[in-house]
N, C-alpha and C positions, 0 to 999 in steps of 0.2 A: 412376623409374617414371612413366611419362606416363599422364595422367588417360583416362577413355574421354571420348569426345565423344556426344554424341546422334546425330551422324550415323552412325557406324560402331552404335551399340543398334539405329535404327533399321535398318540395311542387314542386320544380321546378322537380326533380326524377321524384317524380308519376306524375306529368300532363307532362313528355316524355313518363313513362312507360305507361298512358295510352293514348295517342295518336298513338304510335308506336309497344304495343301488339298484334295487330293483322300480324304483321309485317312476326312476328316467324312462323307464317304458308303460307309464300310466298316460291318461289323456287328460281332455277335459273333464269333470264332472262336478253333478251338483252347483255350490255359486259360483264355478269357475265359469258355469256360460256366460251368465249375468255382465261376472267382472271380465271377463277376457274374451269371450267369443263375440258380445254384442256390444259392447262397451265402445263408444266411439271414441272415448277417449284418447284411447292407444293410438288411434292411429295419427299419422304424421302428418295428413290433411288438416288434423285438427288443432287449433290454435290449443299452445300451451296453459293461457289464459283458463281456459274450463277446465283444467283439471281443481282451480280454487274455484271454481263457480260450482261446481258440479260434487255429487256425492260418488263413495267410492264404486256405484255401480253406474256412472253417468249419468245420472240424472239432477236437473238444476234443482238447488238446493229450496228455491222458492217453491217449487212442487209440492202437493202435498202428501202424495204417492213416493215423496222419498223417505228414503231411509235416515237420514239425517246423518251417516256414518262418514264423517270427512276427513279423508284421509291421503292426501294431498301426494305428499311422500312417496307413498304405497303404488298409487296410481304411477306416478313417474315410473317407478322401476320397471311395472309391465310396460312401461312405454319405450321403455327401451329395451325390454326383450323384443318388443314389437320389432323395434327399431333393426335390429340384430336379425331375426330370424322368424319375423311376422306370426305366425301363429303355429309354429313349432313348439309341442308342448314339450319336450325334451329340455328344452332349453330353460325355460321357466322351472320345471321341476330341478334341474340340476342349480340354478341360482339358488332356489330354498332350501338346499339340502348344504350347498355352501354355506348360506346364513346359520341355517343350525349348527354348523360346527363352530362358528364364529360365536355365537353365543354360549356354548359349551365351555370356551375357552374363555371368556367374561366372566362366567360362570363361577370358574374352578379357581378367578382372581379375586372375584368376590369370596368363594367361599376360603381362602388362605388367611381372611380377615377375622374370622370367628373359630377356624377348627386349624386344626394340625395337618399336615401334609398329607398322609395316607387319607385320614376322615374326609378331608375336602376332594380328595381325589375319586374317594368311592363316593361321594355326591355328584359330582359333575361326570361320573358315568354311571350314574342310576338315574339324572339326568338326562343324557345323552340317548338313553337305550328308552328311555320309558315309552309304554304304549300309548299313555293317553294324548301324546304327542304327534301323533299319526294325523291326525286332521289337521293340524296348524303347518305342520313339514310338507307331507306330501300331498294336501289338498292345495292349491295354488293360493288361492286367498287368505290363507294363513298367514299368509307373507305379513300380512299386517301384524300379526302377533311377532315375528321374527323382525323385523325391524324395530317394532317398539323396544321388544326386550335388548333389542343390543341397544340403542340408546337411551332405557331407562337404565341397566347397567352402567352403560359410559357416565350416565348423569350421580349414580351413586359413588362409583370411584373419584370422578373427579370430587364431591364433596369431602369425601374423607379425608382428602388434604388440605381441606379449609383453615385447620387449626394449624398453627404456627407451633414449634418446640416451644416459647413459651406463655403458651394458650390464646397468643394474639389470632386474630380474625386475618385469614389471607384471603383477599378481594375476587383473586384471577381465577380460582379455581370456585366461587360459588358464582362468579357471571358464567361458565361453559359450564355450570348445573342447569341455568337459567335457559341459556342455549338449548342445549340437550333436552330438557325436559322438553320444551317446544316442539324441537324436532320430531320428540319420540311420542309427543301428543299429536303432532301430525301423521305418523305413522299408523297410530288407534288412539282412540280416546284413553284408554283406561294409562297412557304413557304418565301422565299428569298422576297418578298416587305417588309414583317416584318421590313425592315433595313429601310425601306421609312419612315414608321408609327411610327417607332423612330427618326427620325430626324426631323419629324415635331413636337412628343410631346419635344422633347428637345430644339426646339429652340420657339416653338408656347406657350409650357405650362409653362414645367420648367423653363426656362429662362424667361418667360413672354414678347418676343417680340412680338411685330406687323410688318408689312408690313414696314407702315413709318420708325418707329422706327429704322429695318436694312438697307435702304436706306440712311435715313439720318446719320446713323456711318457709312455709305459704303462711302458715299460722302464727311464727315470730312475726312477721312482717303484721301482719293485719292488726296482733296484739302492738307493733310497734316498739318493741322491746331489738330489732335489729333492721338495721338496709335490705336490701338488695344485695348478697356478695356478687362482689365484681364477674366470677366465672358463669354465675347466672346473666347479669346483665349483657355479658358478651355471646350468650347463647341468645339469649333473650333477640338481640340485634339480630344477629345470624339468620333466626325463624320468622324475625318480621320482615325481614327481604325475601324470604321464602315463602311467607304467606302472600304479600303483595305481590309479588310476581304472578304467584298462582290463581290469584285474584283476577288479573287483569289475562291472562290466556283462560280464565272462564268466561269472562265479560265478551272476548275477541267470539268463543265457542259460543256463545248465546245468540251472538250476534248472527254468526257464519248461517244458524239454524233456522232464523229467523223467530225467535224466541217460539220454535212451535217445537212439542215433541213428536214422532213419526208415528203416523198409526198403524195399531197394530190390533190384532181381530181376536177372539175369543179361541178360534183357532189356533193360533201359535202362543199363546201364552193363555189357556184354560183359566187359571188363579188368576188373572191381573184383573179381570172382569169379573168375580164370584164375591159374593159381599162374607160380612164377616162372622164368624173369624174361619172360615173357611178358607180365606185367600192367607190372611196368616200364621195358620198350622202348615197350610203347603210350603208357604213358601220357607218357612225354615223344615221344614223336612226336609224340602231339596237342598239344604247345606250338608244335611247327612248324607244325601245321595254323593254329591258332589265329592263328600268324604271317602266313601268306599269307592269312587273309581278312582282314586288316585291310590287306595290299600290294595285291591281286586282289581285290576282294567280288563277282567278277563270276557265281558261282554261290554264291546264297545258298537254303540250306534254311532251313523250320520249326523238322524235329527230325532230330538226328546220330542217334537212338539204334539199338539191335539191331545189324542188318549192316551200317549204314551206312559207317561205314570197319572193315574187315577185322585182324583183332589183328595186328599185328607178333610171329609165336612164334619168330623166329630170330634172331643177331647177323648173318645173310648176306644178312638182308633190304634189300631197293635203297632201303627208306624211312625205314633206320639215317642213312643220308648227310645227308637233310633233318633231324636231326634233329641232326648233328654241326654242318652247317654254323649251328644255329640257335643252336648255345650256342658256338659260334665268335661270331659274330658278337657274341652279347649279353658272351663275356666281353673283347671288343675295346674294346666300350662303358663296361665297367664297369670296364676298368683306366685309361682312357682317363678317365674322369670323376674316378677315388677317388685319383688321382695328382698332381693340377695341381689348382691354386687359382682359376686365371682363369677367367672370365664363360663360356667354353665349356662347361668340365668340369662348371661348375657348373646352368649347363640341364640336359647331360645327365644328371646325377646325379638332377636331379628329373624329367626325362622318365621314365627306369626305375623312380623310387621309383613313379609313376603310373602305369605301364606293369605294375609285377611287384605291388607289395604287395597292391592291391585285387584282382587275379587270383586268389590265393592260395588262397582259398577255394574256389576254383573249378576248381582244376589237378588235381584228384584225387590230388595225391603226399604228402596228409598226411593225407587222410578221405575216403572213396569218397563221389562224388556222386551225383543222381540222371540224371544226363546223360552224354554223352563231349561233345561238342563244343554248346558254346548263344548262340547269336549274342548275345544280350541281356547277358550275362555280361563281354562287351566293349564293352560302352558307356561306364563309366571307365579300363579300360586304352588306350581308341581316344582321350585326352585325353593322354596319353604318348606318342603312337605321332605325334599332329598336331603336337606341340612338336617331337618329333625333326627330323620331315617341313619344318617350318616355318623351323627352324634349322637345316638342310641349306638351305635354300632362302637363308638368309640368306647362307652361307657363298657358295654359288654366285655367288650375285647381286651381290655386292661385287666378282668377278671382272669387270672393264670386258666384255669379248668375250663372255662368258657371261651377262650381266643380260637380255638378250632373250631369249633362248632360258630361262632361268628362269622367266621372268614366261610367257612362251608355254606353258611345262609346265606352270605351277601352273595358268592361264586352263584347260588341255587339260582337266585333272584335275579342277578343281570343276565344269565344264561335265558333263562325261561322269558323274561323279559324281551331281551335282545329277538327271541326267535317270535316271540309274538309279534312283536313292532313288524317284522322284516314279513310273515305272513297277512298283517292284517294290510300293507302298502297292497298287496294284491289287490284285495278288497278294491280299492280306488282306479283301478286300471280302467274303469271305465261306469258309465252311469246305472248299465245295469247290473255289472257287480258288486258296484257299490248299496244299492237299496234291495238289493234280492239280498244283502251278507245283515244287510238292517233290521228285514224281515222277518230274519232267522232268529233274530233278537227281541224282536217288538212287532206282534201280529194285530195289535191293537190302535194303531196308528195311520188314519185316514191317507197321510201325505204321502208316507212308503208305498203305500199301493197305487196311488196315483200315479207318485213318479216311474215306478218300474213302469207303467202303462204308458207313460212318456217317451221312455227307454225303447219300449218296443216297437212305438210308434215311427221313432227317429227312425227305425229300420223299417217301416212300413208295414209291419205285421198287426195291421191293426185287429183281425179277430180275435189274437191272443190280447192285446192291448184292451180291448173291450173289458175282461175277462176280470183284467185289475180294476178299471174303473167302475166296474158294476160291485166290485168285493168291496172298495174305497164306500161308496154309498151305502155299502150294508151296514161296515163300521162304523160311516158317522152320517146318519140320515142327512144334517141339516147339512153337510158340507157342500156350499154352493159351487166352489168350482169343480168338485168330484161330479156332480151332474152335469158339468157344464161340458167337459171332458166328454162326458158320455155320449153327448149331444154332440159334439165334434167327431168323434169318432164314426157315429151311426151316418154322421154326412158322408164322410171320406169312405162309409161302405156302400156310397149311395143308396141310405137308408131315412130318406129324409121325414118320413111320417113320425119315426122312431127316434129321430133326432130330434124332430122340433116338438116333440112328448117330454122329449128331457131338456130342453129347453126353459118350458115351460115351466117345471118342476123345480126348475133353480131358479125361474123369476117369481116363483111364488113364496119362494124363501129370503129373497128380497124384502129387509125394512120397505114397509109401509110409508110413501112422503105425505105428510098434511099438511093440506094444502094453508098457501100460505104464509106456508115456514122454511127456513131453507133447511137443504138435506143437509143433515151433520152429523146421522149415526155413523158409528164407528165401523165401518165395515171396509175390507178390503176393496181398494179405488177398481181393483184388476176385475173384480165381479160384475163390475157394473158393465164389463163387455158381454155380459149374457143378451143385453137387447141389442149388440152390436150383433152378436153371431146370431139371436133369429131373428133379426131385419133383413141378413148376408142370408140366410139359408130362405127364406120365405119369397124377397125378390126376386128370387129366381122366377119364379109365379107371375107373369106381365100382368098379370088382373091384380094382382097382391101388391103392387106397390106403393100405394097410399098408405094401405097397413106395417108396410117397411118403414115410410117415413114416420107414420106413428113413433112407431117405437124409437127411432131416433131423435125425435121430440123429445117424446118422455125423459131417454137417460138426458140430454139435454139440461130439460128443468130440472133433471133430478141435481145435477152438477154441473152448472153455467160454464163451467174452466173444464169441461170434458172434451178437449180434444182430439179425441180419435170417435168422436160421435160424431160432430162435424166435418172432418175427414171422410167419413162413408156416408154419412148423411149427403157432402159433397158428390159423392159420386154416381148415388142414385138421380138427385137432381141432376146432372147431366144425362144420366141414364133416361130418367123422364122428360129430358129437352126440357127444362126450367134452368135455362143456362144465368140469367140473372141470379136466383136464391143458390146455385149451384158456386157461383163467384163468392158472394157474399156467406155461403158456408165457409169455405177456403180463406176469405179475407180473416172473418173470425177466427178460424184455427191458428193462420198468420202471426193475429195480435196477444196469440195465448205462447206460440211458437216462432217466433221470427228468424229465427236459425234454420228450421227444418228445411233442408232443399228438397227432400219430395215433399213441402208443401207446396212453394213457390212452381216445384216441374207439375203440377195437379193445376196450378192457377194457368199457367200456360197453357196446360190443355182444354182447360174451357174458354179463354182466349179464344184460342183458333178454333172451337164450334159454334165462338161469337162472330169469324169472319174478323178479328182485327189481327192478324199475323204480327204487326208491330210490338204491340204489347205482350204479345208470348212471346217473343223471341228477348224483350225484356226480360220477363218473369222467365228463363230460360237459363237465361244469363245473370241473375240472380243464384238460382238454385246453383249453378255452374261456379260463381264467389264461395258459396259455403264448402259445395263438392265438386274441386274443381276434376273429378274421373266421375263423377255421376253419371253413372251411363245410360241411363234413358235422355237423361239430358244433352248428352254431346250429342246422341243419335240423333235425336228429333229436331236439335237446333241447327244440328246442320243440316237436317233434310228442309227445312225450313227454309235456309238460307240457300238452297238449291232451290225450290219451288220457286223464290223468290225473283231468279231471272234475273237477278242482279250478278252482272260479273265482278264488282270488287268484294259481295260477301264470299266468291268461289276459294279463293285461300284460306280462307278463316274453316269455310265448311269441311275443305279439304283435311286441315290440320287436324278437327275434331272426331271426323270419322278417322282418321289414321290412331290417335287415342284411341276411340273408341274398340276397334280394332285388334290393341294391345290389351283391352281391358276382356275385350270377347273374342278372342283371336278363334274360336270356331264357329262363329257368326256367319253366314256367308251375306246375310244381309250388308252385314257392313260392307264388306270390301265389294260387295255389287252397288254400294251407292257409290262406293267410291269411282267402278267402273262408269258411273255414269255421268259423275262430274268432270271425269275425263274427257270421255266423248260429246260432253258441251265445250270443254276445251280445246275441242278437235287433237285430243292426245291420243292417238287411235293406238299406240305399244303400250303403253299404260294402259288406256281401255281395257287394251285384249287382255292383259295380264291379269288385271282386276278381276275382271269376268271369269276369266278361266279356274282361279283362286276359288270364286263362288262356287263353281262349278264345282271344284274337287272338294270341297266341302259339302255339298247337298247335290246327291246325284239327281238327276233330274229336274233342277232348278229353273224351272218355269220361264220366269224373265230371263236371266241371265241367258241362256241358249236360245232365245228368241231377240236378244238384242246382239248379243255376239255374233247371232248369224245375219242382223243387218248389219252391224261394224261392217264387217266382211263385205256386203253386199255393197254398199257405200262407198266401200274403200277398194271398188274393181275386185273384189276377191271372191268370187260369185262360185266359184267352184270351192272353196274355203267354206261359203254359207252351211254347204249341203251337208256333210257330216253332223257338222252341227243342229240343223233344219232334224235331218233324220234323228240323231237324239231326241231332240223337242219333241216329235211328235211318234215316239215309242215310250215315251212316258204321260204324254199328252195327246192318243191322239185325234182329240176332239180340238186342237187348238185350229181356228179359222183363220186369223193371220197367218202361223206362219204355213199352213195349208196355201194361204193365198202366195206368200214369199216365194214357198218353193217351188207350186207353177208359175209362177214369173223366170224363176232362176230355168228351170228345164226348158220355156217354151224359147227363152229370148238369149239364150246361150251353149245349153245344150240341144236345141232344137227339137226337142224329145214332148209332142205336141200331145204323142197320149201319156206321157208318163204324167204334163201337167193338166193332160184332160182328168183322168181318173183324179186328181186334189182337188179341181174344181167341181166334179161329180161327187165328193166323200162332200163337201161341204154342203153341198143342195139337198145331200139325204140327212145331213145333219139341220140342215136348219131352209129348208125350200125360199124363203123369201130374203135370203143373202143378196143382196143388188149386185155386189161387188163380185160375188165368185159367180152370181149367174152372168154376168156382163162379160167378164173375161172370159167363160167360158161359151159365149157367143163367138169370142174374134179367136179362138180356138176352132171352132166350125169353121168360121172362114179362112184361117190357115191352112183347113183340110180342106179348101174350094169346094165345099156342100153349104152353097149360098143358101139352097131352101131350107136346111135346115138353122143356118146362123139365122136368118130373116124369123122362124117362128121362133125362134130363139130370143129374138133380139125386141120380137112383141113382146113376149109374155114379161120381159124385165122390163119393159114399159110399161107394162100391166102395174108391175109391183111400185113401180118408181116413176107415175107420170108426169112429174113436176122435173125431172132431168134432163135438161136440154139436151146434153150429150148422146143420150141413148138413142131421144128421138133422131135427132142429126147422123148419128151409124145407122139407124135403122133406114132412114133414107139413102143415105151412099150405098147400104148393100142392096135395096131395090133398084136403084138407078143400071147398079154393074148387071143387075140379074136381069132387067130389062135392055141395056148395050149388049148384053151377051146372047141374049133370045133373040135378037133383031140382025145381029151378025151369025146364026147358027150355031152358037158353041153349048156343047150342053153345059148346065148349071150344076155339078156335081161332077169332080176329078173322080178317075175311075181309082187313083190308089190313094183319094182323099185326101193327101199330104202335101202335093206339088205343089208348087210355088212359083212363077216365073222369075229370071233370071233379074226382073228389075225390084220386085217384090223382097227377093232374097236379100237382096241392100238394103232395103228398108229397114228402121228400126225397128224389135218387135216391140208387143205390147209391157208398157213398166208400170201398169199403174196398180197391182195389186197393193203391195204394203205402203207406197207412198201415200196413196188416197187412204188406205185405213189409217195414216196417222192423225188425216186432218178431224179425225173423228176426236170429241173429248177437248183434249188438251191442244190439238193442233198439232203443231211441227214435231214437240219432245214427246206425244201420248203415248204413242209405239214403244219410245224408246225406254220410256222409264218406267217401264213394269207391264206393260201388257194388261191392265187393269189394274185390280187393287192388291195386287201378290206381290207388288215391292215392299210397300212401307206399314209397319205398326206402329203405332203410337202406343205407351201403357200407360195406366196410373200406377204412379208409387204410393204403397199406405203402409205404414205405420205396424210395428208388430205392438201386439195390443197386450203383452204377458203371459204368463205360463196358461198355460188350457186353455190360448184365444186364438180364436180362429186369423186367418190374416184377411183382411177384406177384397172382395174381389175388385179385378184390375179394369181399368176403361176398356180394354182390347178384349174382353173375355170370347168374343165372336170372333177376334181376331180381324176387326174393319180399318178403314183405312181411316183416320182420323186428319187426313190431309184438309188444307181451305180449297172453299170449294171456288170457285168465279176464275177467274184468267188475270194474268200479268201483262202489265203494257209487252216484258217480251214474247209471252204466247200468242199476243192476238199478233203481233209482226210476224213470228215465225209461221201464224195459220195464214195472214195475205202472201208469205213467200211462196207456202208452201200450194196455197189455189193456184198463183199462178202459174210454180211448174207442174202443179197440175193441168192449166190449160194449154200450156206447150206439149206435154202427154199426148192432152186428148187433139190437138192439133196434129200430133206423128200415126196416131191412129187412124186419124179420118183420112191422111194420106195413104197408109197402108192399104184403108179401105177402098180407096177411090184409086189406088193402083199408080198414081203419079209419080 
């Protein structure tokens, strides 16, 4: 066996690096969303623990909706791309393009064990280059094929040393088989043949038998006419450590599974469901298939599944013949190997062991898969397939007259090859160029047209998206998520007649449940979100919402363990104010899901529409342990623990909105709560900064420039207000407080009594029965010493407001002075309406505009924190429900305030603080009035 050289590492390197370069500028697509964009796995919130709990696309293994694909290993290493460079797909594609060449070079180690120098070298770059490689490289989730094979590799080398010079068993090198095999089972299932591909080369190579050879010692033995020879019984040991081990990592695998296999629908695998012999003429026809795209990869698909190739249902069928000549051929091969002893027989023997065992899993003639044909699937059989290729070439090329023309073919083949590989990585750049290049392949396949419609969608062009999902249903009528698609699609063009038609249409394709019995047909878990999205699309309808819950019922019974049924189911019940069954939806989800923190931040919000704030802020802080950056849940807990008037929760709430903040740093809501936990703090530079923050984030910010401009007001900075004030109310300007603010500010500092007359008059044409702005704008009159007109002024807001002692009380003081003043001769109306006597001018003016509107609502802080219900949202988190489901609608959809409603021991103090400086007020008015 000749060493590798660094020249030949590095040669095979760069012809990966340059076939697979273009690679680094692909994104996500296809199941890279699944595994990488939505995979919680990755991320570093998330305990390392679930990557064994959980399948390779996140999902717990106990599910029945999973895949069952565990691959533990695999997961890690996105997690540390995460870990690196979060969801940079650059980075991920560039580790798997490293892996492949690592494998190349395994490769070219393994193959020095069977061929010659040159011949192994032209395998591990026909290897290197091959097209049909393109999915397992440059798709991200391939990675699982690419680490398998480097440690079912590692796991074959290290065996080879097992044998000792003279033929004893060496222990160290079949425990790191044992190892390795493990590992590279962890990486993908199919790592575990490895143990096959050793038993053939131990008893095919290293022992040197043949066929005959174990037959005829099987046959002395049985006649008893000889033992056991010793070099069998030491092989013999060798495979029953190798069998038992393998034993016992399938036992582990059964277990992990929960001895279920994953279901899979007549859609993706057409044969597995088709009785016989229809299901098995397909399925070995597709080993023929499978054959020609490792001979031809010159049309390669994504995905084979639904119609992409048509069932074989007869023995008269023309594509019987490809499948005759397929197992002609392989059994030319395999009598041709297991017969003769020499260096030929013995390649080919390990060609097919690497050709056939690793495939196994994948051939569907022992366990329905979820696929018919998967490019990816052939990335260690395509290592058997280059050794044949390679040793043919060897054969050839030994012939003097035919060594040119050899070497010309294989030149033809890697060239042609190489250029394919490196234009079909294009293909993959992204989702929709990957199922539009599919298309061009396979127009007969329901899922390609769906996806492209997917693709278009993600860019919001939903009319052309339409366009695929109505082409998906022509191709495969009964495809329920193709109409379900449609149905989604018709919403988002607000087309809702025409959606909930196609709705319909997919639930009527829906297995039938009898009653009774529980539902077990085999149909995709993800379909059954058809009554999820038209309960979502019909509640919209206030009269329709019973028929909402309906349906929610139904998938329910249809599937007791359906939690994302009761998750929206959850939501309408709140929606319909049945806040008890709206709990008990969410407790249910809960005990299906106990990890999920947007179930626990959904329990909390129906908490707090029960009025118990404690127990949300629990369930709060729940959701907060699983995700500790969940950001509805920092928001809301700490707006929470703001409402709550307690000052030791204010650092805690502080902290979270400051996270929060980093997590939505163009929020202005956040850092306006923040501003307002300050100015409970009386941190008034903080405040302002807060505020201002909001501000340059959402111009025209409602609260924020209506509480900024009190800070200011508060804080003696009254001429500071106005700027501010004037913003408010050129984006706002129906707003009545700060209307009321900024006549207070003009009358009682600028002295500017008609700048604040004209805010008191916009408010009275806004709204005539305002007490407040008709009241001040009485002692407005009598700033302008037109007692008769403050006097009918000063009725008519007694009209509106006869239970206010205070009105009555001014209305009497300004009769009294109109009658001191008649009785003395002075008339009752200043001739330039404005004057004021010299004792009056000392007087305080009038403050009670925005302090008395605070006492409204909430008391002391109502003003302060939002001006009504423009500060805080509340949302529910739900669940994304899989490919073609809609997401269900959010608590806030009105965008209401979901705050508790009743008052805090501290609000009811800060409303008696706040009456009584309002009776000090109305006490500096009545002096005002009464001229003292």
């Amino acid at each position: 066996m000749a060493a590798m050289s660094w020249k030949e590492i590095l040669l095979l390197t760069g012809l990966v690096v340059g076939c697979y370069w273009n690679s680094l500028s692909c994104g996500f697509a296809f199941d890279d969303v699944s595994a990488i964009l939505d995979n919680k796995d990755l991320r570093p919130s998330t305990s390392l623990y679930n990557l064994f709990r959980n399948d390779f696309w996140g999902t717990p293994m106990t599910e029945e909706r999973s895949h069952k694909s565990y691959r533990p290993f695999t997961v890690l290493t996105f997690r540390l791309n995460y870990l690196f460079s979060e969801l940079n797909a650059a980075s991920y594609h560039l580790l798997n393009v490293v892996l492949h060449a690592v494998v190349c070079v395994l490769f070219l180690r393994v193959c020095r064990l069977f061929l010659d120098k040159t011949s192994s070298l032209v395998a591990a770059l026909l290897f290197a280059v091959h097209p049909i490689h393109t999915e397992a490289v440059t798709g991200v989730v391939g990675r699982a094929e690419l680490l398998s094979s480097i440690f079912l590799l590692a796991a074959f080398l290290a065996y080879t040393k097992s044998t000792g010079a003279d033929n004893s068993i060496v222990w160290a090198p079949i425990a790191l088989t044992v190892v390795l095999v493990a590992a590279a089972t962890l990486c993908k299932e199919q790592g575990i043949t490895v143990v096959g591909i050793c038993c053939v080369h131990e008893v095919f190579v290293a022992q040197g038998f043949t066929l005959p050879m174990l037959l005829d010692t099987l046959r002395r033995v049985l006649q008893g006419k000889d033992g056991f020879p010793y070099a069998v019984l030491q092989t013999l040991l060798k495979l029953i450590v190798l069998v038992i081990s393998t034993l016992l990592l399938v036992i582990i695998r059964v277990q992990v599974i929960q001895s279920q296999l994953p279901v899979f629908t007549r859609f993706d695998n057409p044969a597995a469901v088709s009785p016989t012999p229809t299901r098995q003429l397909t399925f070995n026809y597709l080993l023929s298939v499978n054959a020609w795209l490792l001979l031809n990869p010159s049309e390669l698909c994504c995905d084979w599944t639904m119609g992409t190739i048509p069932l074989v249902e007869s023995l008269l069928d023309l594509r019987n013949l490809a499948t005759l000549v397929f197992y002609t051929f392989l059994g030319l091969l395999v009598y041709h190997s297991l017969r003769y002893r020499h260096s030929s027989a013995k390649t080919v023997i390990m060609a097919l062991s690497f050709i056939v065992l690793p495939f196994i899993p994948a051939s569907n003639l022992f366990f329905p898969v979820g696929f018919v044909v998967a490019e990816r699937v052939l990335y260690v059989p395509s290592m058997g397939f280059c050794v044949l290729v390679a040793h043919g070439f060897r054969i050839v090329s030994h012939k003097g007259h035919l060594k040119k023309i050899s070497w010309l073919i294989i030149g033809v083949l890697l060239t042609t090859h190489a250029v394919k590989t490196f234009n079909r990585n294009w293909d993959w750049e992204s989702e929709y160029t990957l199922f539009t290049s599919a298309l061009k392949v396979n127009k007969n396949n329901a899922k390609l047209w769906n996806n492209v419609g997917h693709a278009l969608e993600n860019q919001n062009n939903y009319a052309k998206a339409l366009q695929y999902f109505l082409q998906a249903t022509r191709v495969q009528p009964d495809d329920i998520g193709a109409h379900m698609n449609v149905g989604r699609t018709y919403k988002n063009l607000n087309k809702s007649k025409e959606a909930e038609e196609a709705y319909l249409v997919a639930k009527s394709l829906m297995p039938q449940v009898i009653p009774g019995k529980k539902y077990a047909t085999r149909v995709a878990p993800n379909h059954l979100n058809v009554y999820i999205n038209l309960a979502n699309l019909i509640r919209a309808n206030e009269s329709r919402l019973e028929e909402a819950d309906q349906l929610y019922r139904q998938a329910i019974s249809m599937r007791p363990d359906f939690k994302q049924a009761y998750i929206s189911r959850g939501e309408l019940l709140l929606k319909m104010n049945k806040l008890t069954e709206a709990r008990d939806a969410y407790l249910r989800a809960l005990e299906l899901d106990p990890t999920n923190a947007d179930l626990w931040y959904n329990l909390a919000i129906v908490n707090i529409e029960m009025k118990d704030p404690s127990e949300a802020l629990k369930n709060f802080n729940h959701a907060l342990e699983l995700n500790p950056r969940h950001k509805l849940a920092l928001f809301n807990s700490a707006l929470l623990m703001q409402e709550s008037g307690e000052p030791k929760f204010w650092p805690e709430a502080n902290r979270r909105f400051l996270i929060y903040v980093e997590e939505e740093p163009g929020d202005a809501n956040g850092y306006f709560n923040l501003g307002m936990l300050a100015m409970d703090a009386n941190e008034n530079a903080a405040a302002e900064r807060w505020m201002r923050k909001a501000i340059s984030l959402q111009a025209g910010f409602r609260s924020a420039l209506f509480n900024l401009a009190l800070l200011y007001s508060q804080s003696k900075r009254e001429m500071d207000a106005l700027p501010a004030l004037d913003e408010l109310l050129r984006h706002h300007p129906e707003h009545i407080k700060g209307l009321i603010l900024k006549g207070d500010i003009l009358m009682n500092h600028k002295k500017d009594t008609s700048g604040a007359k004209a805010c008191f008059e916009r408010i009275l044409r806004m709204d005539p029965t305002n007490v407040q702005g008709k009241h001040n704008l009485c002692v407005v009159y009598f700033e302008e010493r037109d007692l008769p007109r403050a006097e009918r002024c000063l009725e008519e807001t007694l009209a509106l407001a006869p239970n206010e002692e205070y009105v009555r009380r001014h209305l009497s003081i300004v009769r009294s002075k109109m009658a001191a003043m008649s009785a003395a001769g002075q008339p009752l109306t200043s001739e330039g309406g404005a004057t004021m006597s010299a004792k009056e001018e000392k007087q305080k003016r009038v403050k009670g505009g925005a302090e008395e509107v605070e006492e409204e609502g909430r008391g002391a802080d109502a003003v302060l924190k939002g001006a009504g219900n423009e500060k805080n949202v509340r949302k529910s988190s739900t669940e994304r429900g899989g490919v073609g489901v809609e997401q269900s609608e959010s608590l806030d959809s009105s965008q209401s305030d979901k705050r508790t409603k009743g008052k805090s021991t501290k609000e009811i103090k800060d409303i008696e603080k706040k009456r009584a400086a309002a009776l000090k007020r109305l006490e500096e008015i009545e002096r005002i009035l009464s001229g003292d």
